[in-house]
N, C-alpha and C positions, 0 to 999 in steps of 0.2 A: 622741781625736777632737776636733777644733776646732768650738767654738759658730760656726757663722752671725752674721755680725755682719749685724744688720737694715739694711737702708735707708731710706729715707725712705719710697719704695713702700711695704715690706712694711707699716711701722707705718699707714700710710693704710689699706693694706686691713683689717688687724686692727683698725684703730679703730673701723671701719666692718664690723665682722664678715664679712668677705666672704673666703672658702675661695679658695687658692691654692696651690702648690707652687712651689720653687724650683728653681730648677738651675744649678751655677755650669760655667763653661767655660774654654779657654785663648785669651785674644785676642791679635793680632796688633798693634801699631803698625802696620804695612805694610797690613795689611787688617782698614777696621774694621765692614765689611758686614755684613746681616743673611744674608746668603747664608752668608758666613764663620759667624757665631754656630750659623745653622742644622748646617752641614756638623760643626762640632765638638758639639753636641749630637745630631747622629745624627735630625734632624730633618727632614720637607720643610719646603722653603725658601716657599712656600705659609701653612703654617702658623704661622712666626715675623715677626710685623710690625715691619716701621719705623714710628718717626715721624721727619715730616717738618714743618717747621716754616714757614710762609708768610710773605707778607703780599698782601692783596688792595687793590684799588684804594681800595676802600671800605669795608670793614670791619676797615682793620689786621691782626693776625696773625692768625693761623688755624694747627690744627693738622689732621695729616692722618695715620691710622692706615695700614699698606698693606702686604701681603703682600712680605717682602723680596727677592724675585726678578722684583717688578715695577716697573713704572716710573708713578711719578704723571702722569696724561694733566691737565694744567695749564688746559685746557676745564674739563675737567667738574668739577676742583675748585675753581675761579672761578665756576661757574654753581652748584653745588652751594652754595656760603658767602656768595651776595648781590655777588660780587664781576663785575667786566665781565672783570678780570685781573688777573692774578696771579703773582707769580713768592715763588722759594724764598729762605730768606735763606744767607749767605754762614756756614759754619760757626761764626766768629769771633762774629756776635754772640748765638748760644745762648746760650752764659751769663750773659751778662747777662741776657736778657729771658727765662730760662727754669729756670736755676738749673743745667741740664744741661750735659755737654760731647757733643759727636759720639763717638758708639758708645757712649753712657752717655744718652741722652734719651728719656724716659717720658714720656706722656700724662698720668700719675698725678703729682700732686703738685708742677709746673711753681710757680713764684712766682706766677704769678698762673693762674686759669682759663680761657685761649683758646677760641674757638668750636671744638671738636673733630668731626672728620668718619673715620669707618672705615671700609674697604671692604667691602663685604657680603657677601664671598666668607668671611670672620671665621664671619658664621652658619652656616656651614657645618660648624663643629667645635664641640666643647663646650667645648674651654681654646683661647685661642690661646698664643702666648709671645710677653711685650713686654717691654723692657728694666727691668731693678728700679731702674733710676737712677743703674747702676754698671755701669763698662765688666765684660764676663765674668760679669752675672750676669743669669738669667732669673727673669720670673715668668709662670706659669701660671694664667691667669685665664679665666673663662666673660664670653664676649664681653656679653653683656646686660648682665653685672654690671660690666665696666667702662663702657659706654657711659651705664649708671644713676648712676654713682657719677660721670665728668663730663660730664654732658648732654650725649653724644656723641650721632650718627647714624649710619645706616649710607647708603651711595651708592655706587653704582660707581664709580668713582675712577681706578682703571688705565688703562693705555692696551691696545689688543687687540693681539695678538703678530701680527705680519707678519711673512711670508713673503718674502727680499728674493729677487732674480732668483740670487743664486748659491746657494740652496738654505737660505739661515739662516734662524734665525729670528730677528725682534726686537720 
């Protein structure tokens, strides 16, 4: 049986004594979604968060927690973070300003500590799953406990699923 080689995550949470479980999965190059993550972990897609990585007019970056099967309503998390607007940055510069790569990007442990914002549908469960900082692997944390550990908040943040005229939903 092969050790778990930690992440950078995990070591943050154990430093910080905070209970967690992992789970690793098979990811795709082609799809590096949390939809994808959720569906290979036998997951609702609900309960596995993306981050998503900003910048606001006014506050520079900002990060944003968000259930992977939904879409960041760009309102509300421009008025939620002190910002008038706000847009997402371009994959490319994650790593630099974050330490992370796309379908590898955590809240936890980022280079520096961003205003973080979570969607409050997270309270809802007692673990959510958010990336350990490596593509294909999760970790299992109690939303309080992360949002303690980076002066997170909670806000609604999605946008509301509509109904379009040919019967979808979006």
């Amino acid at each position: 049986m092969t050790k778990l080689k930690k992440t950078n995550v995990m070591r943050i949470l154990d430093k910080q004594k905070i209970p967690y479980t992992t789970k690793s999965y098979k990811y795709s190059e082609e799809d590096l979604s949390g939809v994808h993550a959720a569906a290979e972990l036998g997951m609702d897609p609900e309960q596995v968060f993306k981050t998503l990585v900003g910048q606001g007019n006014k506050t520079g970056i900002v990060v944003f927690c968000i259930p992977s099967d939904k879409e960041l309503d760009l309102k509300k998390a421009a008025a939620c973070s002190g910002n008038k607007s706000l847009h997402l940055l371009h994959v490319k510069e994650l790593p630099g300003l974050t330490g992370y790569i796309r379908g590898g990007c955590s809240p936890i442990g980022m280079k520096k500590q961003f205003p973080t914002y979570i969607d409050d549908s997270a309270q809802n469960y007692d673990a959510i799953s958010l990336s350990a900082g490596q593509r294909g692997q999760q970790v299992f944390v109690a939303p309080q406990a992360v949002a303690d550990l980076i002066r997170a908040s909670f806000h609604h943040l999605t946008m509301e699923n509509i109904i379009l005229k040919e019967g979808r939903i979006r």
